[in-house]
C-alpha angles and dihedrals in degrees: 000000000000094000081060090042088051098050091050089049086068091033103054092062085042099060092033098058081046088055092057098046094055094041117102109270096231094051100097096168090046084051097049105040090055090053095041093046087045099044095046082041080062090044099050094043086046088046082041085047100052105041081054084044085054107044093047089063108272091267111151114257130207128187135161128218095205144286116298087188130359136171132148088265105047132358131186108204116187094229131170134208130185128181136133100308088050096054091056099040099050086034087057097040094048088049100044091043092050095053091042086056098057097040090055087056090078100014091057095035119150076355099147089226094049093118094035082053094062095038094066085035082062103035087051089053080059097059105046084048089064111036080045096056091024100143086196150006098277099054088040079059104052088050087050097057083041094059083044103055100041082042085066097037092054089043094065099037090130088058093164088073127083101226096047086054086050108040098042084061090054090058107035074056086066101041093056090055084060091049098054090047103057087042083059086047093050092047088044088053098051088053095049087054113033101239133023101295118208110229088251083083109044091092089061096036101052098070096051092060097024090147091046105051094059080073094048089035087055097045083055094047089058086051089059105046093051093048096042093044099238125158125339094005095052090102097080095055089076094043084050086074105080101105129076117315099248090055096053080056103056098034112037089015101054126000119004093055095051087051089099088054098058094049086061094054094047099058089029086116089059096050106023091086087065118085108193093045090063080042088064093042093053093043096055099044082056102054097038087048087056092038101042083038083056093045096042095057094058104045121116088199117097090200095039082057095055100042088054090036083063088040083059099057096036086059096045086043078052086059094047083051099046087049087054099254101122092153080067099052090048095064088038093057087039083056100040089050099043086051097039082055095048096045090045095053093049096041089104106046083045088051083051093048100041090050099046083051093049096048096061099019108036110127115168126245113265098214124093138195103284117209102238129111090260089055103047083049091052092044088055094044089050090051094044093045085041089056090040083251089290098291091147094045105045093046092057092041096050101034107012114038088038081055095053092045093052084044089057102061093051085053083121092081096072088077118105106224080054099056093044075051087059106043084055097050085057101051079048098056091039097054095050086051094056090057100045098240093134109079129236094239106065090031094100091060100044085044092058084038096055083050099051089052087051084054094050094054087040084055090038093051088049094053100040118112096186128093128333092238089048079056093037089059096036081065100040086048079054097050092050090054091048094048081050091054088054098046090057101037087065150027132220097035112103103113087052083051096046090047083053094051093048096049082048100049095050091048093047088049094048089045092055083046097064099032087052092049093049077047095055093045089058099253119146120249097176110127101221087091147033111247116186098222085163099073089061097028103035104152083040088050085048096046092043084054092056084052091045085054094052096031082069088043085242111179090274093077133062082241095072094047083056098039082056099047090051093050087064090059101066120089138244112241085058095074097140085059089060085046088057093049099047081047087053092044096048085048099042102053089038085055086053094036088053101041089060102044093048081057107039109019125074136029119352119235089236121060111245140190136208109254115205113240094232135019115253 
């Protein structure tokens, strides 16, 4: 019975989230009544699960629906665990959702995104479903690129704006960082034992490779920071704000932000035997609370408070994990999400009030700068924490713009005559692999070669300002060297990569396709602007989207169940080949993030206005 509780937990969300997309888009009570019922569905099997749970003693249980994949080699099992940490987070994310879901009725209402609203809000329940009752790595994973996506969706949901364009690609950046790195830690952890290993048996498995997990608890530790926002990468949490109100509460309020934390629980058994790692836990919880405290006293955001006032606790829930008290990080994340919710919803109504206070009783504050030591402190401390101590801008001047101007000087790969250079270098170099005229011994170094090309036309796709179809083939020239990496790097893996490159080329068909008919009806594809296509061609900016998705073999395609079985293949002692590949993988899905959103997203070239649905 729980096996069958467990799987619907992961379904409901699933069909309701069919059921919007295929409700009418002006049916706002249609539209409302599918993601509520599926949403309260979720709420009344978690309440049925856990009073079974319960009564059956509150012993973690694990189960697994099947194999989605297996060899003797690799085998991806769809398994699910549930525990403690299980039970508050999904008790907290069905509840929050749930509250969130009733409140946007009204607060989105005769908004034009209201369905694709619930859709993402939907989509997003997916996702937490699945990283929360995740039995392994690979479905943990599914339910990670899920919450990003939808993350970035919701972001730009005013997607005719320029800084919700923009500032949905930034994060979507870093979440891609954290991306490539837990791929590297899940590689890292095959390899460790042996096979893909449930989290039921992390506890047995930690003592027999204790060296060796302070890599893999490292590799982890750099996942959560990036997901929960903590120091250096706090910077992208207020940005993420961007989109409606409710959304910032569910999402960087309550649950996504707190994403990194409960990675951290759940492996806690693999980490918890090595001291200076919890050191550095501890540590860095302890520096990102002071400095998100200081930057959250100065902003004049309301939005931008609250999202440094959560930094704040997650880093000091970081430090109780890192002691060894995650029962008391559990009710501290249950009572940071509950307040960050409350404060989100509220924030309007507090910005009226507070403007309609300042405006009659607003008296300036007497005390000046003194010039004193411990003035002038105070006065640096004010600018840093006012300029959220340069995160953003430390993180574009030492990774992005390095990036652009490396970028710059390949710009002579957007020529055609290049690029048709290219794709025959590859059927060369393939060909001679398939008959075995290239030897074993130098195969190691035109493997890595064959990646670092794949890596020039990623950067180059990201740096190029020319037309949408130049960067469309950079990526998919990028895609053919990697598969050639990969090709060399192992043995024993042409029909996955056959099964990649198939994924890839239709993609890369259907992408051409679309980009060719915006070019025909005169819309502009260069990438200096943002040109908001989606607001003409709506159903062709939501299809392009799908291509974009498979086009960066996200879990969706075949590609991505074949990148990730090759993957397994290689060794390793051949770890700076994996960091060439995750390098690969974050530039590659920021190229394609990038590309769509320079073509759909932001101001359309017309002027438009909101029609009312009906005459009054």
């Amino acid at each position: 019975m729980l096996t069958q509780l467990l799987t619907a937990l992961v379904l409901i969300p699933t069909l309701g989230f069919v059921g919007c997309v295929f409700a009418p888009k002006k049916r706002e009570r249609t539209i409302f009544s599918v993601a509520t019922a599926a949403i309260l569905l979720e709420l009344v099997t978690f309440v049925s699960l856990s009073y079974q749970w319960l009564s059956a003693g509150a012993k973690p249980v694990s189960t697994s629906i099947g194999a989605l994949y297996t060899s003797l080699h690799y085998s991806f099992f769809i398994d699910f665990y549930f525990d403690r940490t299980s039970a508050v987070f999904l008790g907290m994310a069905t509840i929050t959702a749930a509250l969130v879901a009733i409140f946007s009725r009204y607060y989105l209402h005769r908004e034009p995104g209201f369905k694709r609203f619930y859709c993402t809000v939907l989509l997003f329940l997916i996702g937490l479903s699945l990283i929360i009752l995740a039995g392994n790595f690979e479905v943990l994973l599914l339910g990670w690129e899920l919450i990003g996506i939808s993350s970035v969706l919701l972001i730009a949901f005013y997607r005719d704006r320029y800084l919700p364009a923009r500032n949905a690609l930034k994060v979507f950046s870093v979440y891609r960082i954290a991306d490539a790195f837990l791929i590297a830690a899940i590689w890292y952890a095959h390899h460790i034992f042996g096979k893909s290993v449930p989290f039921s048996e992390f506890s047995t498995l930690s003592s027999a490779h204790a060296s060796q997990l302070a890599i893999l608890g490292l590799l982890l530790l750099v996942t959560a920071m990036i997901k929960s926002a903590q120091f250096p990468f706090s910077y992208w949490l207020p940005r993420a704000m961007e989109g409606p109100t409710t959304s910032s509460a569910i999402f960087y309020g309550a649950l996504s932000v707190h994403m990194g934390l409960f990675l951290l629980l759940r492996t806690y058994p693999l980490w918890q035997g090595s001291d200076w790692l919890r050191i550095t836990i501890a540590v860095l919880g302890l520096v990102t609370a002071v400095i998100a405290s200081s930057i959250t006293r100065v902003q004049s955001s309301i939005k931008t408070q609250i999202a440094y006032a959560s930094i704040t606790q997650i880093g000091i829930m970081f430090i109780e994990v890192a002691a060894g008290l995650p029962w008391l990080a559990l009710l501290h994340f249950v009572s940071n999400a509950s307040l960050r919710t409350y404060q989100l919803l509220i924030s309007p109504s507090v910005v009226g009030y507070l403007i309609h206070d300042q405006f009659f009783y607003f008296v300036p504050p007497p005390e000046r700068i003194k010039n004193t030591f411990l003035g002038k402190l105070r006065a640096t401390l004010y600018i840093l924490s006012i300029k959220e101590w340069d995160m953003n801008t430390a993180m574009s001047h030492y990774l992005w713009k390095p990036l652009k101007s490396i970028g710059r000087v390949f710009a002579f790969l957007d020529e055609f005559p290049v690029q048709m250079f290219s794709g025959a270098l590859f059927l060369i170099a393939t060909l001679l692999t398939a008959v075995g005229v290239v030897p074993t011994t130098p195969k190691l170094a035109i493997s890595t070669t064959a990646a670092v090309i794949s890596i020039v036309f990623y950067i180059r796709a990201y740096a190029t300002k020319n037309s949408a179809r130049i960067c469309w083939n950079l990526i998919a020239l990028g895609h053919l060297f990697g598969a050639l990496f990969l090709n060399l790097a192992i043995t024993g893996g042409s029909k996955y990569l056959i099964a990649y490159g198939v994924g890839i080329t239709a993609a890369f068909v259907a992408g051409h396709a679309c980009l060719w008919y915006l070019a025909i009806q005169g819309e502009s594809t260069v990438l200096r602007n943002y040109h908001g296509s989606i607001y003409a061609f709506r159903r062709l900016g939501h299809f392009f989207f799908i291509v974009c998705l498979l086009f960066m073999a996200f879990p969706i395609s075949p590609s991505f169940l074949a990148q990730d079985i090759l993957l397994s293949f290689i060794p390793v002692g051949h770890a700076f080949q994996i960091v060439l590949f995750c390098f690969a993988y974050l530039l590659m899905g920021v190229s394609i993030m990038r590309l769509y959103t320079k073509v759909f997203f932001g101001p359309y070239k017309a002027s438009y206005h909101e029609v009312a649905y009906r005459s009054s």
